[in-house]
PARONU-738206 format. One record per atom (N, C-alpha, C): atom name; residue in three letters; x, y, z. Coordinates in Angstrom, 2 decimals. Layout:
REM residues N
{at:CA&aa:ala&c1:X&c2:Y&c3:Z}
...
//
This chain:
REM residues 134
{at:N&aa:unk&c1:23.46&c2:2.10&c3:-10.52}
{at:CA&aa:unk&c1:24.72&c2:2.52&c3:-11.10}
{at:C&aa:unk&c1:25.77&c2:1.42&c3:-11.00}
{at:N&aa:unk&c1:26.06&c2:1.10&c3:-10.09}
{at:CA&aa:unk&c1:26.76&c2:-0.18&c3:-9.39}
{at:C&aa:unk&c1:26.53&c2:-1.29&c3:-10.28}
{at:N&aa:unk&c1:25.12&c2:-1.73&c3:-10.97}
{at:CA&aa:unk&c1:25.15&c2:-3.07&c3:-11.64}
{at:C&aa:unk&c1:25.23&c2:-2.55&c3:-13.04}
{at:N&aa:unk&c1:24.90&c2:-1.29&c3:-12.88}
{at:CA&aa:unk&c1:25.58&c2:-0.93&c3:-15.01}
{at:C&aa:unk&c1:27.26&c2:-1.37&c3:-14.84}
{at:N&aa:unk&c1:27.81&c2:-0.87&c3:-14.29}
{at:CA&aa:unk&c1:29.21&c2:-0.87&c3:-14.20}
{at:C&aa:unk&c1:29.89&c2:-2.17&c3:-14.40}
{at:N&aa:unk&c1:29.13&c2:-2.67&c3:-13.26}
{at:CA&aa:unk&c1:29.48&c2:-4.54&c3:-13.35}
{at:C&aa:unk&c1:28.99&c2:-5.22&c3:-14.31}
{at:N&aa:unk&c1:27.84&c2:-4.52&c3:-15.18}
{at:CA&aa:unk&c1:27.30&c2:-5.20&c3:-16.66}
{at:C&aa:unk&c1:28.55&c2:-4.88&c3:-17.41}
{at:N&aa:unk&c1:29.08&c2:-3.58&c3:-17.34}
{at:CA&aa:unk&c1:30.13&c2:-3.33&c3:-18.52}
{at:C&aa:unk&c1:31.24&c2:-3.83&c3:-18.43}
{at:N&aa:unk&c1:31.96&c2:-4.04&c3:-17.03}
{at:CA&aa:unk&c1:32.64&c2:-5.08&c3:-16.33}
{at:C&aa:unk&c1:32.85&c2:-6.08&c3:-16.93}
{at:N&aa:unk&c1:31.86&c2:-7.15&c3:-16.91}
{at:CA&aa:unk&c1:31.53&c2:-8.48&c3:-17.47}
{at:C&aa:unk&c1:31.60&c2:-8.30&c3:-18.55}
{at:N&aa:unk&c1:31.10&c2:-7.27&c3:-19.81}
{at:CA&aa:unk&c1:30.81&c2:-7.36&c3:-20.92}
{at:C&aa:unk&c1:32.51&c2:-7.23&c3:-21.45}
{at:N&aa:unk&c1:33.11&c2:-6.43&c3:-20.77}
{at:CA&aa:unk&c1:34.93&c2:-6.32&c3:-20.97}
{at:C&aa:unk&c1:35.49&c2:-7.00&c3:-20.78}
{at:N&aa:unk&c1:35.45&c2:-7.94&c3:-20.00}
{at:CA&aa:unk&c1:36.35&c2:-9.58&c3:-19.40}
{at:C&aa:unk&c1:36.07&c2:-10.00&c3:-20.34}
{at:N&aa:unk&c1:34.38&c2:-10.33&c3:-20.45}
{at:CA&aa:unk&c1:34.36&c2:-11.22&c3:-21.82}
{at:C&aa:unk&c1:34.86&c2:-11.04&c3:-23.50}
{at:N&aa:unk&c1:34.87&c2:-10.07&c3:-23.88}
{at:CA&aa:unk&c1:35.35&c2:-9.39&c3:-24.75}
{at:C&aa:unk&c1:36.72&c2:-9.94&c3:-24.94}
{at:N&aa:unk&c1:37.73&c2:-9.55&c3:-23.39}
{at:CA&aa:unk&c1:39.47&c2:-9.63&c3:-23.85}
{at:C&aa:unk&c1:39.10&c2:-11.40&c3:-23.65}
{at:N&aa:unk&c1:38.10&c2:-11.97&c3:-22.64}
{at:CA&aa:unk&c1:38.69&c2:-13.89&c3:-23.20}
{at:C&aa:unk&c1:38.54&c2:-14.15&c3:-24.23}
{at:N&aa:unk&c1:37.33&c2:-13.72&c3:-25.19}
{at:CA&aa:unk&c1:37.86&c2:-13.90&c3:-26.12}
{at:C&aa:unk&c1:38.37&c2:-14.06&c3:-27.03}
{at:N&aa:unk&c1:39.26&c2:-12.46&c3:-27.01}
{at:CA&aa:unk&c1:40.17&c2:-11.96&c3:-28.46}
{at:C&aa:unk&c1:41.40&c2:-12.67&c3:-28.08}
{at:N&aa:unk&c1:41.43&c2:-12.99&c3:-26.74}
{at:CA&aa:unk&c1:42.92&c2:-13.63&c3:-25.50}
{at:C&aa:unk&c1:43.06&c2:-15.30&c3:-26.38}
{at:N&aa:unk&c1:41.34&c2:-16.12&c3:-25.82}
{at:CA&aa:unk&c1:41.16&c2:-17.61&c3:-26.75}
{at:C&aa:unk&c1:41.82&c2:-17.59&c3:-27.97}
{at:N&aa:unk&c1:40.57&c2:-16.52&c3:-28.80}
{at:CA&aa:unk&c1:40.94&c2:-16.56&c3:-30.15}
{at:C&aa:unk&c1:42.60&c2:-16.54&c3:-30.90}
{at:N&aa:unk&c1:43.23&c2:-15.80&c3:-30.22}
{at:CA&aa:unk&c1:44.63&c2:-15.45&c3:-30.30}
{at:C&aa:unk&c1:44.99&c2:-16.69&c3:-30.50}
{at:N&aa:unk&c1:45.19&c2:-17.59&c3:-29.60}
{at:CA&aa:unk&c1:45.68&c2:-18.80&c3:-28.64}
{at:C&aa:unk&c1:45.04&c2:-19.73&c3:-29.82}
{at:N&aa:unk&c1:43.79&c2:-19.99&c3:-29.97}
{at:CA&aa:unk&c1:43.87&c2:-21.17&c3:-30.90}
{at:C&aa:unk&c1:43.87&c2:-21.00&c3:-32.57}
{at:N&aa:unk&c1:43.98&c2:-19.42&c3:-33.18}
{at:CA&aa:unk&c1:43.91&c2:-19.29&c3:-34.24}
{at:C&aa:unk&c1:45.42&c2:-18.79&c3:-35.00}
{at:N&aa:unk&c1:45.89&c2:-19.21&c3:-35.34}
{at:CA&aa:unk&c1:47.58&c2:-18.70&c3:-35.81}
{at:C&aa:unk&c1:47.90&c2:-17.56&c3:-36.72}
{at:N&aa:unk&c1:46.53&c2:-17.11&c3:-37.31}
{at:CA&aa:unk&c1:47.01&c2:-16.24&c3:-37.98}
{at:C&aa:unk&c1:46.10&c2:-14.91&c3:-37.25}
{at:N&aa:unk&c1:45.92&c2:-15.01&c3:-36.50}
{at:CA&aa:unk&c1:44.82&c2:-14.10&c3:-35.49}
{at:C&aa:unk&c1:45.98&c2:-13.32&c3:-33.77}
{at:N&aa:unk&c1:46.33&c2:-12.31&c3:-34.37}
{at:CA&aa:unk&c1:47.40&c2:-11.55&c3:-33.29}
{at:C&aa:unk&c1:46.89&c2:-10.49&c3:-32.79}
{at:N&aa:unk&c1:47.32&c2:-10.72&c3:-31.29}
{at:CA&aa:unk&c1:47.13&c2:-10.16&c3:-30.57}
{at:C&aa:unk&c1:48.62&c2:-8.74&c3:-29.68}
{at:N&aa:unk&c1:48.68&c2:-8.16&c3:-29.78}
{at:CA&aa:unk&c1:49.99&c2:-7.41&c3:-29.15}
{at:C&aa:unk&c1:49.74&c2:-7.00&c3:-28.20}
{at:N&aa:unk&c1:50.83&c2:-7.32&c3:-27.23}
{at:CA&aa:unk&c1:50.16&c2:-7.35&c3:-25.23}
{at:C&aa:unk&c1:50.16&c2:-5.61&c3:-25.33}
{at:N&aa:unk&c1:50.79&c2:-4.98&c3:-26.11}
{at:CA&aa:unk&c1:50.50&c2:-3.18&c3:-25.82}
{at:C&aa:unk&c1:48.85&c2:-2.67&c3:-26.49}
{at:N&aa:unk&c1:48.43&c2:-3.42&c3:-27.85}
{at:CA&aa:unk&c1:46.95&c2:-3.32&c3:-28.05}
{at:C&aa:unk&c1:45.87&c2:-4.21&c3:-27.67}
{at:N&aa:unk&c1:46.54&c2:-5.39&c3:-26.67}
{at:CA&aa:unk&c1:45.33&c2:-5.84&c3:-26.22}
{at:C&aa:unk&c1:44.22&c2:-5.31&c3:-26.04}
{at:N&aa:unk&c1:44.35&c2:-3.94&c3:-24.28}
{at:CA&aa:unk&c1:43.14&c2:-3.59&c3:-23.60}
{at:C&aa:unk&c1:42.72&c2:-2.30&c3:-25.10}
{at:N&aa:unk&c1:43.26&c2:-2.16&c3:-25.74}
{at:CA&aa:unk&c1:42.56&c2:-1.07&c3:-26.88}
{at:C&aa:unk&c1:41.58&c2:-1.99&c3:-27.85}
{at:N&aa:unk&c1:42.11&c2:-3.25&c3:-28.21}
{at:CA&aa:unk&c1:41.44&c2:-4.22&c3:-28.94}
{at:C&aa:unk&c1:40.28&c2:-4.37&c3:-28.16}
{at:N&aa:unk&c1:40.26&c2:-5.01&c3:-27.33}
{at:CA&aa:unk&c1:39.30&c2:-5.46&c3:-26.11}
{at:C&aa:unk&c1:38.53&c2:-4.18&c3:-25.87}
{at:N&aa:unk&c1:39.09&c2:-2.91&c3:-25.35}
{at:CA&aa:unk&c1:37.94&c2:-1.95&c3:-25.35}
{at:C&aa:unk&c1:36.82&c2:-1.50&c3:-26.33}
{at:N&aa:unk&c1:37.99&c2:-1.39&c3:-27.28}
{at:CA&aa:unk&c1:36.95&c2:-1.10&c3:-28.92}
{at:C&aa:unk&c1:36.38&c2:-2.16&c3:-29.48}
{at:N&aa:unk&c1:36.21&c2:-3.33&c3:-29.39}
{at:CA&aa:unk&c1:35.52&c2:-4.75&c3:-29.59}
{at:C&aa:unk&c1:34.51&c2:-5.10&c3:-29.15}
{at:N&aa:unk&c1:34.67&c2:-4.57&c3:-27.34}
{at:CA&aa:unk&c1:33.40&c2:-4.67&c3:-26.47}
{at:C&aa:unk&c1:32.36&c2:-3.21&c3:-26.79}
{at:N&aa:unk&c1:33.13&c2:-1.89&c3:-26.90}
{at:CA&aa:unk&c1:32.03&c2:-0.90&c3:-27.25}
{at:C&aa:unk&c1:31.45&c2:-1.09&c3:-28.61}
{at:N&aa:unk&c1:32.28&c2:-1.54&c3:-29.39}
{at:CA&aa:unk&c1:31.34&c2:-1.79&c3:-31.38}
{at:C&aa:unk&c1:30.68&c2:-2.75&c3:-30.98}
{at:N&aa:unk&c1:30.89&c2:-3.91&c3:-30.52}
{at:CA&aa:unk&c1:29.32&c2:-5.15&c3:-30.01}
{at:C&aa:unk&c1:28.15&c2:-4.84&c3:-29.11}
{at:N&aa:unk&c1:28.85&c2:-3.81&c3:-28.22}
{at:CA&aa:unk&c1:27.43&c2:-3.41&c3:-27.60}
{at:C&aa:unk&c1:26.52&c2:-2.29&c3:-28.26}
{at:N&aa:unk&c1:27.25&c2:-1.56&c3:-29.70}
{at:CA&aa:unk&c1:26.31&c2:-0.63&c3:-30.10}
{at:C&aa:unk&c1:26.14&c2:-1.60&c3:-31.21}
{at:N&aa:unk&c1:26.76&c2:-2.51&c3:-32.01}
{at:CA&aa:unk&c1:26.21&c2:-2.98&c3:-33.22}
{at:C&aa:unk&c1:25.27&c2:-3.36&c3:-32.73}
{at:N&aa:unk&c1:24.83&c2:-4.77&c3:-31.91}
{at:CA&aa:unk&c1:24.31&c2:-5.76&c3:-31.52}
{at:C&aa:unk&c1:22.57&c2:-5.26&c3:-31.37}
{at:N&aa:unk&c1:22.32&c2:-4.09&c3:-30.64}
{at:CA&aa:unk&c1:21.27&c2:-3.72&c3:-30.59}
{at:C&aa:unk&c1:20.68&c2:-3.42&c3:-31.82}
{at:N&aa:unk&c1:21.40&c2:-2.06&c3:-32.14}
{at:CA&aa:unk&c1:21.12&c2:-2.01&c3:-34.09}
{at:C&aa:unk&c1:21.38&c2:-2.17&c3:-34.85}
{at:N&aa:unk&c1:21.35&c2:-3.81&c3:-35.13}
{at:CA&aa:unk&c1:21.50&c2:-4.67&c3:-36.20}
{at:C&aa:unk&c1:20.72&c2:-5.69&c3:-36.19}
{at:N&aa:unk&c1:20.06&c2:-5.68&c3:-34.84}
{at:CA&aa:unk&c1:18.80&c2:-6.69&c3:-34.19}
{at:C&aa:unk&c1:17.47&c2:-5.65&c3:-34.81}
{at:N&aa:unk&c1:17.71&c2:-4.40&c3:-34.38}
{at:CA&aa:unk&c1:16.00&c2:-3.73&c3:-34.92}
{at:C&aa:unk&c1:16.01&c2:-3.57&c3:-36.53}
{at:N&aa:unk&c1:17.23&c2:-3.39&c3:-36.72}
{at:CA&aa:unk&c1:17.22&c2:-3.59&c3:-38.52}
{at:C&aa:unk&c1:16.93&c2:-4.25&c3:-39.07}
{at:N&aa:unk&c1:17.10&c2:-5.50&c3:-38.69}
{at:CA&aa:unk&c1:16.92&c2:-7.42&c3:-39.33}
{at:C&aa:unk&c1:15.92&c2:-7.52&c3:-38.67}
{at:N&aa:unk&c1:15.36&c2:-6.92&c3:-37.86}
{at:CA&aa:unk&c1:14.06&c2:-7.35&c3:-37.13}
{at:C&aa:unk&c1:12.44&c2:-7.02&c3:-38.25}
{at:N&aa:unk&c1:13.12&c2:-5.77&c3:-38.55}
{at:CA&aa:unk&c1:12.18&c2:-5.07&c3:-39.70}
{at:C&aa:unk&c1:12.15&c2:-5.58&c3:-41.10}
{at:N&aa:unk&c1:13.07&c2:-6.60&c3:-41.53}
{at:CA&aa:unk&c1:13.12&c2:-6.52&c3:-42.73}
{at:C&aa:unk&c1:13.48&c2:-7.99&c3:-42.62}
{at:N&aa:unk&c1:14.14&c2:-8.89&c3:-42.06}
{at:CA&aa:unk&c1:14.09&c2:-10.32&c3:-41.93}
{at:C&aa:unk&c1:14.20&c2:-11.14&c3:-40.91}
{at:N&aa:unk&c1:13.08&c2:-11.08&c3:-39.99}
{at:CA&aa:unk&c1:13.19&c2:-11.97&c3:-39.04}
{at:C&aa:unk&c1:13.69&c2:-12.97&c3:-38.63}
{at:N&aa:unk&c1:14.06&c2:-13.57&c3:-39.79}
{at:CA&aa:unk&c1:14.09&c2:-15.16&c3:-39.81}
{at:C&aa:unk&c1:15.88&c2:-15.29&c3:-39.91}
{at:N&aa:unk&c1:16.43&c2:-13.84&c3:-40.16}
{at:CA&aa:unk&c1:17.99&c2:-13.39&c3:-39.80}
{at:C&aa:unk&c1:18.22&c2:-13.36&c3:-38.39}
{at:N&aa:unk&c1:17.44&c2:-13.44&c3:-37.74}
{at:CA&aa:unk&c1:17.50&c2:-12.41&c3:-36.55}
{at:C&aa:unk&c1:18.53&c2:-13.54&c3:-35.50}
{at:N&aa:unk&c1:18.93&c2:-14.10&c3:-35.34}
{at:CA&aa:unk&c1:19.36&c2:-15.36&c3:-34.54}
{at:C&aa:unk&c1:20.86&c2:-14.94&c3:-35.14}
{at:N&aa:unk&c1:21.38&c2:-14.53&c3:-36.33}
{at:CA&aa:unk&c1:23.07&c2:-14.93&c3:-36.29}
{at:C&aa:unk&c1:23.23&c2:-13.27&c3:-36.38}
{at:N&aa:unk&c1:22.56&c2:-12.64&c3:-35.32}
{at:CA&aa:unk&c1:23.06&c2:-11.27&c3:-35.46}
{at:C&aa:unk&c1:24.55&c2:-11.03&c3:-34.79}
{at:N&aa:unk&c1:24.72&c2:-11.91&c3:-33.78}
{at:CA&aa:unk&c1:25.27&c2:-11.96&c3:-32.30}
{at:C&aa:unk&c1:26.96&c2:-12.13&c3:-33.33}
{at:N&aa:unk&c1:26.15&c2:-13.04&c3:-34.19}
{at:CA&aa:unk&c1:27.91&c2:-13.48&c3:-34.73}
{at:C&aa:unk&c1:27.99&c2:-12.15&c3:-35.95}
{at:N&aa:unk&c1:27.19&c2:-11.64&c3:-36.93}
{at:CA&aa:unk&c1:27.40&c2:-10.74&c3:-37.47}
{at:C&aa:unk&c1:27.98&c2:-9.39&c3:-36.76}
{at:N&aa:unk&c1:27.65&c2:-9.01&c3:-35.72}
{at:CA&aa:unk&c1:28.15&c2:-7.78&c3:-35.28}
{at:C&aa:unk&c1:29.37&c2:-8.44&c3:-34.16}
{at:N&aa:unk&c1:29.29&c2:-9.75&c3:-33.85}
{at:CA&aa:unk&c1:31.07&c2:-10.22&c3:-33.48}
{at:C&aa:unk&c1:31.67&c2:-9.54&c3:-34.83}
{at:N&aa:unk&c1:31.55&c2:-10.10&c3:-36.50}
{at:CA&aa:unk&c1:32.41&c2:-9.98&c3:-37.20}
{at:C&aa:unk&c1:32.82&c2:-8.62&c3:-37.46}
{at:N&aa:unk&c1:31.84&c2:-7.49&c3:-37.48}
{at:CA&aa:unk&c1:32.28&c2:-6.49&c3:-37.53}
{at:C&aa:unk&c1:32.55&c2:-5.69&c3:-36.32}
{at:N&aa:unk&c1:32.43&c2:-6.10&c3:-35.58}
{at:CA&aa:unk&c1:33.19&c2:-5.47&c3:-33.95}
{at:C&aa:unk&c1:34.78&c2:-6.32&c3:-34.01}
{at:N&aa:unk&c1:35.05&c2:-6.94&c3:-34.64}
{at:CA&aa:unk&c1:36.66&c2:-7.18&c3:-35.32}
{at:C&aa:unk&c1:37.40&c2:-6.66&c3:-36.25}
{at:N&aa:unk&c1:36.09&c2:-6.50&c3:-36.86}
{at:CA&aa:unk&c1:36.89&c2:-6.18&c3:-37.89}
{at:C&aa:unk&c1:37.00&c2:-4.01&c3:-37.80}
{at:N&aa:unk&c1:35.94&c2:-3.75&c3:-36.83}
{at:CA&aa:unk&c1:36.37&c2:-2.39&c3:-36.50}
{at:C&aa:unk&c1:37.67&c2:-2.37&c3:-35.59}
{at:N&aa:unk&c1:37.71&c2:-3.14&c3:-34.38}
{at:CA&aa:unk&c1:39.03&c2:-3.72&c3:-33.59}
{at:C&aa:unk&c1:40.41&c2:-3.40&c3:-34.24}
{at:N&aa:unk&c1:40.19&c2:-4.32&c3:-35.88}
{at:CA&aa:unk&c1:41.39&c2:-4.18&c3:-36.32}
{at:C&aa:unk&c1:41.65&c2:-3.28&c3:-37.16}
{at:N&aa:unk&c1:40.80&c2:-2.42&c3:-36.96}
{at:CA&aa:unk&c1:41.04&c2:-0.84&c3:-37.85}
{at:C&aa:unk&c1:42.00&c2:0.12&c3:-36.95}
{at:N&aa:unk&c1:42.47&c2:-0.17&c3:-35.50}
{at:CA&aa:unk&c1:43.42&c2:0.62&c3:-34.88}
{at:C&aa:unk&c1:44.35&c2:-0.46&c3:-35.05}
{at:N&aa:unk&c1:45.38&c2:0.72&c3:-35.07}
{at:CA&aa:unk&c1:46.93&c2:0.20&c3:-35.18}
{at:C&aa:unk&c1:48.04&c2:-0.38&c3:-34.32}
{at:N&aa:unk&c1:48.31&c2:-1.17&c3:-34.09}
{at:CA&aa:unk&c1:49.33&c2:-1.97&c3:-33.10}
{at:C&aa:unk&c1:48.60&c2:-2.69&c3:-32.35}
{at:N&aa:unk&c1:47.16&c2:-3.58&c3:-32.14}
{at:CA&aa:unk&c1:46.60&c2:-4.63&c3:-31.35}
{at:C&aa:unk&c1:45.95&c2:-5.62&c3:-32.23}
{at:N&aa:unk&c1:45.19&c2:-5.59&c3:-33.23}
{at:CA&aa:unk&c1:44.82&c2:-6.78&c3:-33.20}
{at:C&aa:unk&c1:44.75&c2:-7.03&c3:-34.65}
{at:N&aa:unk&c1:45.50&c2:-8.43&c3:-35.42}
{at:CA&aa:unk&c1:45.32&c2:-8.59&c3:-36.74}
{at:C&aa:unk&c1:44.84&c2:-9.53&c3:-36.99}
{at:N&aa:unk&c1:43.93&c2:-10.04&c3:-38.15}
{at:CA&aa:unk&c1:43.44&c2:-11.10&c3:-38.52}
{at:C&aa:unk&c1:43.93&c2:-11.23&c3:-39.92}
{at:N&aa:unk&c1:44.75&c2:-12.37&c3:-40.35}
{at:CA&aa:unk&c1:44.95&c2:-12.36&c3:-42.32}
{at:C&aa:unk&c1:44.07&c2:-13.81&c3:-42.40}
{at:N&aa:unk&c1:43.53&c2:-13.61&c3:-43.26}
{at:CA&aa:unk&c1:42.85&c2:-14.94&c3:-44.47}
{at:C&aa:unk&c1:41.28&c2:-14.74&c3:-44.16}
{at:N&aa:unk&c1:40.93&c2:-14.91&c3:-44.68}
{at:CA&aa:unk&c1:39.01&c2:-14.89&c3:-44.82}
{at:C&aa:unk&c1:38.74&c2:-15.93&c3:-44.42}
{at:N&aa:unk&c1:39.49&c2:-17.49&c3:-44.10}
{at:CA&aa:unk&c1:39.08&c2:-18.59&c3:-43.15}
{at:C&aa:unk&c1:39.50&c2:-18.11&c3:-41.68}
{at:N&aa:unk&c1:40.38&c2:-17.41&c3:-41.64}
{at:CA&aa:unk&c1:40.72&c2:-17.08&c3:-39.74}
{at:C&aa:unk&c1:39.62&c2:-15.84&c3:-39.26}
{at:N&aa:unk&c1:38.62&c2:-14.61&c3:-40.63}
{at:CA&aa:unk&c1:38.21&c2:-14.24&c3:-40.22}
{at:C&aa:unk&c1:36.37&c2:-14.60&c3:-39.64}
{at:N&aa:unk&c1:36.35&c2:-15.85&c3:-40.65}
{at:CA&aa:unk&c1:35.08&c2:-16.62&c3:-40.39}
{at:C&aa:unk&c1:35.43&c2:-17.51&c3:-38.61}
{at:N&aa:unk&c1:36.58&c2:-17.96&c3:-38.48}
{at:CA&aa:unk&c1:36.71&c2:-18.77&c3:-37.58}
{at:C&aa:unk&c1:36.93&c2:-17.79&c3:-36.37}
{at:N&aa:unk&c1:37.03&c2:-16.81&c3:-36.65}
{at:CA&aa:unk&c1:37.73&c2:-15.51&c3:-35.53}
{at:C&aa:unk&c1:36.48&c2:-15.24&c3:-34.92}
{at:N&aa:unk&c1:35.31&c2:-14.76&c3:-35.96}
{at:CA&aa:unk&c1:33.91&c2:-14.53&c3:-35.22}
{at:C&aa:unk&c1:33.60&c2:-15.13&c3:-34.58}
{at:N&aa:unk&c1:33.65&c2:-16.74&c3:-35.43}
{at:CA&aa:unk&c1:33.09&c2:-18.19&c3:-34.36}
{at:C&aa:unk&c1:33.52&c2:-18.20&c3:-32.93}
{at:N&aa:unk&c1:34.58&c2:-18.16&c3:-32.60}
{at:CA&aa:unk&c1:35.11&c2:-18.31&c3:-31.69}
{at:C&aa:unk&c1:35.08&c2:-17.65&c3:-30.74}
{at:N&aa:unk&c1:35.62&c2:-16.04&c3:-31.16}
{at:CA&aa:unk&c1:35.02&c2:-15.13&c3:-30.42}
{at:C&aa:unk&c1:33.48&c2:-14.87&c3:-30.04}
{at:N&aa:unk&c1:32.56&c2:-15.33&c3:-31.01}
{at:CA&aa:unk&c1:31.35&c2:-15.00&c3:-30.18}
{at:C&aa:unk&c1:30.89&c2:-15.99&c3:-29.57}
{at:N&aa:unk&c1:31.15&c2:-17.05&c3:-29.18}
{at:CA&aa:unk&c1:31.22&c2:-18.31&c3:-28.55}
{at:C&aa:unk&c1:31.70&c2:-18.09&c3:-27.55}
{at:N&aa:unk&c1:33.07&c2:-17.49&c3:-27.06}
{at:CA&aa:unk&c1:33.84&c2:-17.53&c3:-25.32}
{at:C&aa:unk&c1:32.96&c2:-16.51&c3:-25.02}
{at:N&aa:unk&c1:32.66&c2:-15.43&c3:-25.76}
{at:CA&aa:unk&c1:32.14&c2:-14.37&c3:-25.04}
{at:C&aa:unk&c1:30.80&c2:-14.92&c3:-24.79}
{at:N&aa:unk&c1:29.95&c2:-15.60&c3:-25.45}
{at:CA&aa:unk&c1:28.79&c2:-16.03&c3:-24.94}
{at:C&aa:unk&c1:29.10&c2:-16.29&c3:-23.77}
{at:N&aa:unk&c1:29.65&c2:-17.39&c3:-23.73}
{at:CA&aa:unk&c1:30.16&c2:-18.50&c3:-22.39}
{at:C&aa:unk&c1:30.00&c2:-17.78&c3:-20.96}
{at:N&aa:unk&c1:30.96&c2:-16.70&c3:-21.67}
{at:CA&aa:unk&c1:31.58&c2:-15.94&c3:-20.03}
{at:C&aa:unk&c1:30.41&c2:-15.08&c3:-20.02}
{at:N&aa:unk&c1:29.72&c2:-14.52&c3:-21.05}
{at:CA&aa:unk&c1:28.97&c2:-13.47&c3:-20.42}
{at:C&aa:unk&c1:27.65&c2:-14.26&c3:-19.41}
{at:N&aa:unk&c1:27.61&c2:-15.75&c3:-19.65}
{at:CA&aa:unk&c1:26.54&c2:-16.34&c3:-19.20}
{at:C&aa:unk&c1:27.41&c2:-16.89&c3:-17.51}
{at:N&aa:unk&c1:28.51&c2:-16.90&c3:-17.93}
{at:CA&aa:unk&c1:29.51&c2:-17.82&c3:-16.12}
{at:C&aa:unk&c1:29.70&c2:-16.89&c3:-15.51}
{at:N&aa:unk&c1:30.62&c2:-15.20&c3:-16.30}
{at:CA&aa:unk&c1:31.10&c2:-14.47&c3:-15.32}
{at:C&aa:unk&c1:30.46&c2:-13.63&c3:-13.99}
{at:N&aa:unk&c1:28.82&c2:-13.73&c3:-14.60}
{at:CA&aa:unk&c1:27.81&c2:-12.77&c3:-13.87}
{at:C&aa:unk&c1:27.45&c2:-14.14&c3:-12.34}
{at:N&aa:unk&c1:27.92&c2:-15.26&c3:-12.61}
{at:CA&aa:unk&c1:27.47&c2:-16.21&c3:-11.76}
{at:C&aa:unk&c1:28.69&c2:-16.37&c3:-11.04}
{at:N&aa:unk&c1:30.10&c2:-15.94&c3:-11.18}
{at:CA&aa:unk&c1:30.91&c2:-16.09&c3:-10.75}
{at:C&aa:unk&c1:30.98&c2:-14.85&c3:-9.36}
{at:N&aa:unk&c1:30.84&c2:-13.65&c3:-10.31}
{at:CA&aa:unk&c1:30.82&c2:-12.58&c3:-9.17}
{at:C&aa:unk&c1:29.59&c2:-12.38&c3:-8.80}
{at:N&aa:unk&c1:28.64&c2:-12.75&c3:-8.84}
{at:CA&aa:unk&c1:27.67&c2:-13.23&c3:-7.55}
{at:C&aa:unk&c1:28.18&c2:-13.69&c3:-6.54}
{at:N&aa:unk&c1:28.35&c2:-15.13&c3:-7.20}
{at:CA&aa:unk&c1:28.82&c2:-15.87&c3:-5.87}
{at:C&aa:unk&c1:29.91&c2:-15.59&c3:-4.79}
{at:N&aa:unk&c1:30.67&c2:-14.52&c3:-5.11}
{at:CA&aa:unk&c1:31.83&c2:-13.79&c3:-4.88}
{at:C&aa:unk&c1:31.18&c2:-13.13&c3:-3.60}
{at:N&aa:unk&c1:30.52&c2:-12.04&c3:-4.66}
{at:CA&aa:unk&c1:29.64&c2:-10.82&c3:-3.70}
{at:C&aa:unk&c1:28.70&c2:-11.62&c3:-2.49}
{at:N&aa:unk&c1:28.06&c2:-12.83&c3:-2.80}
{at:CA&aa:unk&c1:27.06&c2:-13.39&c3:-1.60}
{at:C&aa:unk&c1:28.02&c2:-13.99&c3:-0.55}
{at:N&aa:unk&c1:28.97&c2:-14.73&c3:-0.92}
{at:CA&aa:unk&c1:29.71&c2:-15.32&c3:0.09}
{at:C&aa:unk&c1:30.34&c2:-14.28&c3:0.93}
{at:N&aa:unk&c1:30.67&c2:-13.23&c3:0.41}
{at:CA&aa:unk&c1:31.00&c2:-11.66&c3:1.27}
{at:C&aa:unk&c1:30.17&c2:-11.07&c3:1.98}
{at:N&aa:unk&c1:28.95&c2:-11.04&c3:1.62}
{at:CA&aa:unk&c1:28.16&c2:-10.42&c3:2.48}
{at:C&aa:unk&c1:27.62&c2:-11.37&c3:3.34}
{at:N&aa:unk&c1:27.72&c2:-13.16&c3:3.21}
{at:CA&aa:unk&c1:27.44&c2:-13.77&c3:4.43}
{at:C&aa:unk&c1:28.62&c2:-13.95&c3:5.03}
{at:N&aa:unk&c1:29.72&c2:-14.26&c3:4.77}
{at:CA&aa:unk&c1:31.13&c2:-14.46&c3:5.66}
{at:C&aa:unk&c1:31.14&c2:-15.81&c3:5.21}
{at:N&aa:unk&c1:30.51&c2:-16.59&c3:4.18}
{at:CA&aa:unk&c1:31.03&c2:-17.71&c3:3.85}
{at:C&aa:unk&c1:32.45&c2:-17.85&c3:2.91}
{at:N&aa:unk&c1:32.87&c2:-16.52&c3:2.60}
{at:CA&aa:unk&c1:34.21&c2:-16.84&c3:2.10}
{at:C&aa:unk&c1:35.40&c2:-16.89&c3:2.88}
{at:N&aa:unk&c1:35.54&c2:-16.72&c3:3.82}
{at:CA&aa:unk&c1:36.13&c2:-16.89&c3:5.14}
{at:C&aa:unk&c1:35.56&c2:-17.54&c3:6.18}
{at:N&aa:unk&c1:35.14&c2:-19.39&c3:6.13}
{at:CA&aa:unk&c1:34.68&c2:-19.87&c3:7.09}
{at:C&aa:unk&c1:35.91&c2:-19.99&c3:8.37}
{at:N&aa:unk&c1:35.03&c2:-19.72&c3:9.69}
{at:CA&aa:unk&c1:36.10&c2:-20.16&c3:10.91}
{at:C&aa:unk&c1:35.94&c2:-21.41&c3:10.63}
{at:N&aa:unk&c1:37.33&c2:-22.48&c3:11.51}
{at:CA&aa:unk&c1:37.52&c2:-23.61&c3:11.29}
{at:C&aa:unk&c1:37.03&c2:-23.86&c3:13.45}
//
């Protein structure tokens, strides 16, 4: 139970760095600090249900799709995101190609650092190496 939690955990950090990045380096891509965690919640739950079934769909019918699923269901886990009102907007069809990129890129990143981060967190706690005596 404990490591589902911390999967969904991770899967939510990563989620808001990237809608947080994306914000930050894309100008026409807004973020509102009151719909952030709604953006970020509904971003991370539409990628974790697209992602699976949109992989067995393309799996059945074009394999050779099967590799840019990750960024296809980024684009529409944004573009569901920005179907609630007051968090997150994207204008132009170049910020929404570059919005996916980006976003499914930090979130890669972190979903591959953050699980190594709080490890190392959790092990140094349970040996007392995060508090060495001097």
């Amino acid at each position: 139970m404990i490591r589902i939690l911390l999967r969904a955990l991770i899967f939510l950090l990563s989620a808001a760095l990237g809608l947080w990045v994306a914000s930050l380096v894309l100008p026409d891509l807004t973020v509102t600090a009151s719909g952030f965690v709604t953006a970020a919640v509904v971003f991370a739950v539409a990628q974790s249900v697209l992602s699976p079934f949109l992989a067995t769909v393309v799996a059945r019918g074009a394999p050779a799709v099967l590799g840019g699923i990750g960024l296809v269901s980024t684009f529409v886990a944004l573009w569901i995101a920005s179907l609630f009102p007051g968090g997150l907007t994207i204008r132009g069809w170049q910020t929404w190609i570059l919005a996916a990129l980006v976003v499914w890129l930090v979130t890669a990143v972190a979903a591959l650092l953050l699980p190594l981060l709080f490890l190392r967190d959790a092990k140094n706690k349970r040996t007392g190496a995060a508090n060495p005596t001097p």
